[in-house]
C-alpha positions as protocol buffer text, in pm:
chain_id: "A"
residue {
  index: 1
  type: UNK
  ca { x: 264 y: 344 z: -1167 }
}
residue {
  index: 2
  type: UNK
  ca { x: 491 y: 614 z: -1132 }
}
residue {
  index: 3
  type: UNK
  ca { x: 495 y: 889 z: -1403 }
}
residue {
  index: 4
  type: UNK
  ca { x: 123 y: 826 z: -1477 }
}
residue {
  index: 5
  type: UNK
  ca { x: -24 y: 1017 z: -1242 }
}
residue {
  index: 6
  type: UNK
  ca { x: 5 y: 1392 z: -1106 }
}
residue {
  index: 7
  type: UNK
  ca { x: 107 y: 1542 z: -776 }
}
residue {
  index: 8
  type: UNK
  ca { x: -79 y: 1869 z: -771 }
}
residue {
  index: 9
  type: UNK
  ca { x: 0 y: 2153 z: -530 }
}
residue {
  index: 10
  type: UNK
  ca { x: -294 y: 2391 z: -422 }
}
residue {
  index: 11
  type: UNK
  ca { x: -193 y: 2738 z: -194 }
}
residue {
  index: 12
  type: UNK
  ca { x: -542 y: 2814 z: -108 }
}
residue {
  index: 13
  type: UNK
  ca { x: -755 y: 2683 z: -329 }
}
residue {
  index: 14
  type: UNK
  ca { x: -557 y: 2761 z: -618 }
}
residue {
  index: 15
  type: UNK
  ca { x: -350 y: 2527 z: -818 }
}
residue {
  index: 16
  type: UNK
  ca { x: 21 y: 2661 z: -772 }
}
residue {
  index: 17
  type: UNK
  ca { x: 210 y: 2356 z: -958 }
}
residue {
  index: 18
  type: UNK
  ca { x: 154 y: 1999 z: -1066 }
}
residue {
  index: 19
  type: UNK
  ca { x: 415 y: 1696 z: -1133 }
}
residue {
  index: 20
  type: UNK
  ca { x: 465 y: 1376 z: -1241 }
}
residue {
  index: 21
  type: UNK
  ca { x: 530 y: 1150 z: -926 }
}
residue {
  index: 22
  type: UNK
  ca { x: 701 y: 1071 z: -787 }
}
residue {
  index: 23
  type: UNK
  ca { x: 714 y: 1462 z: -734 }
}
residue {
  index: 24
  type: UNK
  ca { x: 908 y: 1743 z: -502 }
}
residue {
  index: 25
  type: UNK
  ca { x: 755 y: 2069 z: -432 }
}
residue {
  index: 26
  type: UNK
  ca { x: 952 y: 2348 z: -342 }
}
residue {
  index: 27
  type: UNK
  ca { x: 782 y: 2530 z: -97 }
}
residue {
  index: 28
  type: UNK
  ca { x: 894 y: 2822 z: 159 }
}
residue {
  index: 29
  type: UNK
  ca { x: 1100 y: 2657 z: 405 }
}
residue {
  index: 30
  type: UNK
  ca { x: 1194 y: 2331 z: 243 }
}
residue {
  index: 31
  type: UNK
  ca { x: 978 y: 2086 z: -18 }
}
residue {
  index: 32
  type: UNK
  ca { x: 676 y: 1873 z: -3 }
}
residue {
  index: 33
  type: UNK
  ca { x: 740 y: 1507 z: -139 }
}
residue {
  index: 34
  type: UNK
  ca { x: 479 y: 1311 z: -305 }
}
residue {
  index: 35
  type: UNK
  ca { x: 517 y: 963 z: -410 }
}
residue {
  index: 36
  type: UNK
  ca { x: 297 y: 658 z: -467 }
}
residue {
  index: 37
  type: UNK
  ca { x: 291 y: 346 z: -490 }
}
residue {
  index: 38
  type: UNK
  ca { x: 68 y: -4 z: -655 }
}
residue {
  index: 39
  type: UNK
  ca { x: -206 y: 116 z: -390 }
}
residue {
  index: 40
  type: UNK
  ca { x: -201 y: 427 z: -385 }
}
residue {
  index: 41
  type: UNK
  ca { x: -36 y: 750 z: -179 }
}
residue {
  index: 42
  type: UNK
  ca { x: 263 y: 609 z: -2 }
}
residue {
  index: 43
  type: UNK
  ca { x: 464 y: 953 z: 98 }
}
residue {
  index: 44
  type: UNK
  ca { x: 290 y: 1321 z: 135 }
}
residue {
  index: 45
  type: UNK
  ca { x: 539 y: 1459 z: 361 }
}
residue {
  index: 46
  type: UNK
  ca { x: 657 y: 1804 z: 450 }
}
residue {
  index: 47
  type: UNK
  ca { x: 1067 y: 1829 z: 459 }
}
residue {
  index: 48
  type: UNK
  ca { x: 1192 y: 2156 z: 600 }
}
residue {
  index: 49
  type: UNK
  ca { x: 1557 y: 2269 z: 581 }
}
residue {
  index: 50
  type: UNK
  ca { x: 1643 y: 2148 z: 914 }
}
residue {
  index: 51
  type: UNK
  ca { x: 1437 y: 1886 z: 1120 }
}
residue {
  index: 52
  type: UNK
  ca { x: 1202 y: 1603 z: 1068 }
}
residue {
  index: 53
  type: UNK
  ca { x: 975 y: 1571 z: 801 }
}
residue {
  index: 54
  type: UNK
  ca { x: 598 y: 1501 z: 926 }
}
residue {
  index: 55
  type: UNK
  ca { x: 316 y: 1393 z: 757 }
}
residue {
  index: 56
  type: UNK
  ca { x: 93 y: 1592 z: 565 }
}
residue {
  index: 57
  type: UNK
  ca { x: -284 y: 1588 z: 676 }
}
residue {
  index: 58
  type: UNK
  ca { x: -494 y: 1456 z: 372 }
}
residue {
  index: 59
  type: UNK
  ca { x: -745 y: 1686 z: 221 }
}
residue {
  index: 60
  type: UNK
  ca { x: -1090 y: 1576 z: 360 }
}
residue {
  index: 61
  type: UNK
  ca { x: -1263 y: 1500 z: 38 }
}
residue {
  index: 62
  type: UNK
  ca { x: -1010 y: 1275 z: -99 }
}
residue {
  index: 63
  type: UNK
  ca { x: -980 y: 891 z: -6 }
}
residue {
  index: 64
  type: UNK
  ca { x: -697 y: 911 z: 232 }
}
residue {
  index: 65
  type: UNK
  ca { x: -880 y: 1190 z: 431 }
}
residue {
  index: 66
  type: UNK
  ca { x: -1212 y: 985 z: 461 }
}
residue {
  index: 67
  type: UNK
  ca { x: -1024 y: 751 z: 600 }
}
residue {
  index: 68
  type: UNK
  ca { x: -857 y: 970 z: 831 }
}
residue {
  index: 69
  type: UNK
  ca { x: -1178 y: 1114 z: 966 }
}
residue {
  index: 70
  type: UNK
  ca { x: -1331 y: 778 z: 1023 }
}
residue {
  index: 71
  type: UNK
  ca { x: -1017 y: 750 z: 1260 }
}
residue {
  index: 72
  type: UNK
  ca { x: -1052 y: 1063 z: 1407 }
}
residue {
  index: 73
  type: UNK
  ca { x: -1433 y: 967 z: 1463 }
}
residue {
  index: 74
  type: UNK
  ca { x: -1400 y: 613 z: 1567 }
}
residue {
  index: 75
  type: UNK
  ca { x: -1039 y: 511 z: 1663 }
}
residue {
  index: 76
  type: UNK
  ca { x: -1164 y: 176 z: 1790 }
}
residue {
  index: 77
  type: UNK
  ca { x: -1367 y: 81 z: 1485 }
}
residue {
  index: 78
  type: UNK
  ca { x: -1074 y: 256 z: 1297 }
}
residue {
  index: 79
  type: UNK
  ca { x: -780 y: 39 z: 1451 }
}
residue {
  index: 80
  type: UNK
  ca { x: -990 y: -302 z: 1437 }
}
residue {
  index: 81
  type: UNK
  ca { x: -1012 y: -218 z: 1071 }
}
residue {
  index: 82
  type: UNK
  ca { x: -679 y: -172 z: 1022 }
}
residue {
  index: 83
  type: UNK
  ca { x: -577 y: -505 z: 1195 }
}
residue {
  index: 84
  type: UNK
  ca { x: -809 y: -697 z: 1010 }
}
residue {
  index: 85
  type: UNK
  ca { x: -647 y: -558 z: 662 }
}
residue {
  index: 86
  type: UNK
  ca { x: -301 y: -608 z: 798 }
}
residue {
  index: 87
  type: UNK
  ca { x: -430 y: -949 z: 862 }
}
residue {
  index: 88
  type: UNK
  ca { x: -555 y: -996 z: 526 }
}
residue {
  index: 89
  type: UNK
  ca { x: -278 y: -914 z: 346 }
}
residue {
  index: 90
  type: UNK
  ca { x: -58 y: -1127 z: 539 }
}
residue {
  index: 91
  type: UNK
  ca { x: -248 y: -1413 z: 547 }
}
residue {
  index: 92
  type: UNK
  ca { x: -246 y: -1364 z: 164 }
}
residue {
  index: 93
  type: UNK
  ca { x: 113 y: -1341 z: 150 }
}
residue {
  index: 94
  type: UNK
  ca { x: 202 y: -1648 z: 295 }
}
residue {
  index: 95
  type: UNK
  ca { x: -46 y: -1860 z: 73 }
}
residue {
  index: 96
  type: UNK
  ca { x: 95 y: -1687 z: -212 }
}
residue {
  index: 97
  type: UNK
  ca { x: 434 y: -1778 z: -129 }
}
residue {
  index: 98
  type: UNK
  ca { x: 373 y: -2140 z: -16 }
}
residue {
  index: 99
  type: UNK
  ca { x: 171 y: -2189 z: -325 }
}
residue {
  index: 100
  type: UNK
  ca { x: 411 y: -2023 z: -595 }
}
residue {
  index: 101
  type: UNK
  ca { x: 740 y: -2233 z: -376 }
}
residue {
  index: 102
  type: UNK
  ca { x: 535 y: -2548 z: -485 }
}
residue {
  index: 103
  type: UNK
  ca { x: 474 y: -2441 z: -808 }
}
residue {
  index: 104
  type: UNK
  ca { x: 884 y: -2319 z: -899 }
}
residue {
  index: 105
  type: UNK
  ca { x: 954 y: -2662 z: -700 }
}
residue {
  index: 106
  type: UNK
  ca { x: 783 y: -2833 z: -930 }
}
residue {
  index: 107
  type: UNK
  ca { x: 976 y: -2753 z: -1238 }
}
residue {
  index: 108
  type: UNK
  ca { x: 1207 y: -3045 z: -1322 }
}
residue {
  index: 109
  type: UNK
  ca { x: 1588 y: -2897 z: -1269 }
}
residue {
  index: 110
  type: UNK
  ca { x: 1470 y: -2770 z: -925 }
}
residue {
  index: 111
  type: UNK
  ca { x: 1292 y: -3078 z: -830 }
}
residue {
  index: 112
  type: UNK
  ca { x: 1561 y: -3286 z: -942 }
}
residue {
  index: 113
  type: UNK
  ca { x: 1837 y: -3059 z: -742 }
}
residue {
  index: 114
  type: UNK
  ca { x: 1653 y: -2971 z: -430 }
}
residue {
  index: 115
  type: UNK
  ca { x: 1358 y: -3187 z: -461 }
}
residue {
  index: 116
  type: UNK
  ca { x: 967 y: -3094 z: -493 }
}
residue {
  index: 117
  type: UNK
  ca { x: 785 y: -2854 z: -189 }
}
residue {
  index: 118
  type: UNK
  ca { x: 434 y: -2993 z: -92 }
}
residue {
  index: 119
  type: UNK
  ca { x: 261 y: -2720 z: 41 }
}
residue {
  index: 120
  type: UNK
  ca { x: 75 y: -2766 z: 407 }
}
residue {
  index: 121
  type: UNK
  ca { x: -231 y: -2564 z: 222 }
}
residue {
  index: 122
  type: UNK
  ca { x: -445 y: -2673 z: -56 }
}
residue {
  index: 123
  type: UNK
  ca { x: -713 y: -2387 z: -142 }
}
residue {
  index: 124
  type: UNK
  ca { x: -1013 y: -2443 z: -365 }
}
residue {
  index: 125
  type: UNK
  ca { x: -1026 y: -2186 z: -649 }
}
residue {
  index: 126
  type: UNK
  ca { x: -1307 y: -1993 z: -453 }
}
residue {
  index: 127
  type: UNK
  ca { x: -1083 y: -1970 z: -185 }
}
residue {
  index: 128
  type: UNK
  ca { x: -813 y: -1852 z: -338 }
}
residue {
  index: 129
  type: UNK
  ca { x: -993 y: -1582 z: -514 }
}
residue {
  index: 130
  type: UNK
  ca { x: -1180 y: -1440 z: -218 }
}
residue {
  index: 131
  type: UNK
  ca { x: -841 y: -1466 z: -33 }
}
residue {
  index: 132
  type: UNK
  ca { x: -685 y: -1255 z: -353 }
}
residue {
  index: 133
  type: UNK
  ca { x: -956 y: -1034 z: -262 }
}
residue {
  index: 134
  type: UNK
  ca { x: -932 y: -955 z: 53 }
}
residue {
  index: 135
  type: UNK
  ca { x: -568 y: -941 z: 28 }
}
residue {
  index: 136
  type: UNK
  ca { x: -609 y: -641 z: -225 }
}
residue {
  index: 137
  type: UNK
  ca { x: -905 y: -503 z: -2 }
}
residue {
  index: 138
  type: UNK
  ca { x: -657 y: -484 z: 285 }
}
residue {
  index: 139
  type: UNK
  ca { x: -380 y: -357 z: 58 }
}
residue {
  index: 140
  type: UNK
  ca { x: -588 y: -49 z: -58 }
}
residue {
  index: 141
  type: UNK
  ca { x: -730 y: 10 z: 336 }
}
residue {
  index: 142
  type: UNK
  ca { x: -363 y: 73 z: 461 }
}
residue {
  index: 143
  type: UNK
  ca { x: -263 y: 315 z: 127 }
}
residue {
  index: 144
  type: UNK
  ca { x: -571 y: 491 z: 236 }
}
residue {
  index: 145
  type: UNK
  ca { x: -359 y: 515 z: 581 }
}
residue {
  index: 146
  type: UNK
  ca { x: -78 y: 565 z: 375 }
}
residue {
  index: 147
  type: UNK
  ca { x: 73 y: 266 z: 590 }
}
residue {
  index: 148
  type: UNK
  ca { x: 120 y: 59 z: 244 }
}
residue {
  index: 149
  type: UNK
  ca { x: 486 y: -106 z: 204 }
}
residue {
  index: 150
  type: UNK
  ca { x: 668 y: -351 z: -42 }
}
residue {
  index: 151
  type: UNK
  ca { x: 483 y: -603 z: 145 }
}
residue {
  index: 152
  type: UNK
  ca { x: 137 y: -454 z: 0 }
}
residue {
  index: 153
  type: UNK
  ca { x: 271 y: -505 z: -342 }
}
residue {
  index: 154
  type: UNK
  ca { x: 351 y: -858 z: -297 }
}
residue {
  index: 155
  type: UNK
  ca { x: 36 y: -923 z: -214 }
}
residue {
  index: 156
  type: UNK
  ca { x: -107 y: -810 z: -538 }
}
């Protein structure tokens, strides 16, 4: 995904610079860093000379900063949201990996070395799907909270 897209940096309203991402911004006092990742924004951050880099706040018309005003809104409704896509994803993790160990156990050098993995879960096709589904669902929820890790692209 990287190198498709472009970071652009605005200095009010107007469009200062734009970069392939993963991108760096020099800016007075230090840089801006932009990168992204399967689902989305992943780093916006502001990285003076000396200190900690924060967060930047998400323009309000974009994805990210919907999300972030639902949160600043409703922080309950926001945070049960956010559990049930953390939920989702790794709920879809696990059957993913149980269900691809049975599959690579399968093949005849492994199952003849290590023997063959039966896994606990057995999913209909509908099941799997929707739970493919909500797996992504949850995976593009938390880039929208730019909380997405490598555990978000294993689940896709």
């Amino acid at each position: 995904m990287t190198g498709r897209f472009r970071a652009r940096l605005y200095r009010e309203g107007a469009l200062v610079s734009h970069s392939r991402l993963p991108a760096r911004f020099a800016v007075p006092g230090g840089h801006i860093e932009v990168a992204v990742g399967t689902f989305g924004l992943r780093r916006c951050h502001y990285v003076p000379v000396e200190g900690d880099a924060w967060q930047l706040t998400p323009h309000q018309a974009s994805a990210e900063g919907r999300r972030a005003g639902l949160h600043r809104r409703h922080p309950e409704l926001s945070q049960v949201v956010g559990g049930i896509s953390t939920l989702a994803v790794l709920v879809g993790v696990v059957v993913a990996v149980l269900q691809i160990a049975e599959t690579i156990s399968r093949v005849p050098p492994i199952a003849d070395t290590l023997g063959a993995f039966d896994s606990p879960l057995h999913l209909s096709l509908a099941a799997n799907v929707t739970l493919g589904i909500a797996a992504v669902a949850g995976s593009t929820e938390r880039a929208l909270r730019m909380r997405s890790s490598w555990l978000d692209d294993l689940a896709s």
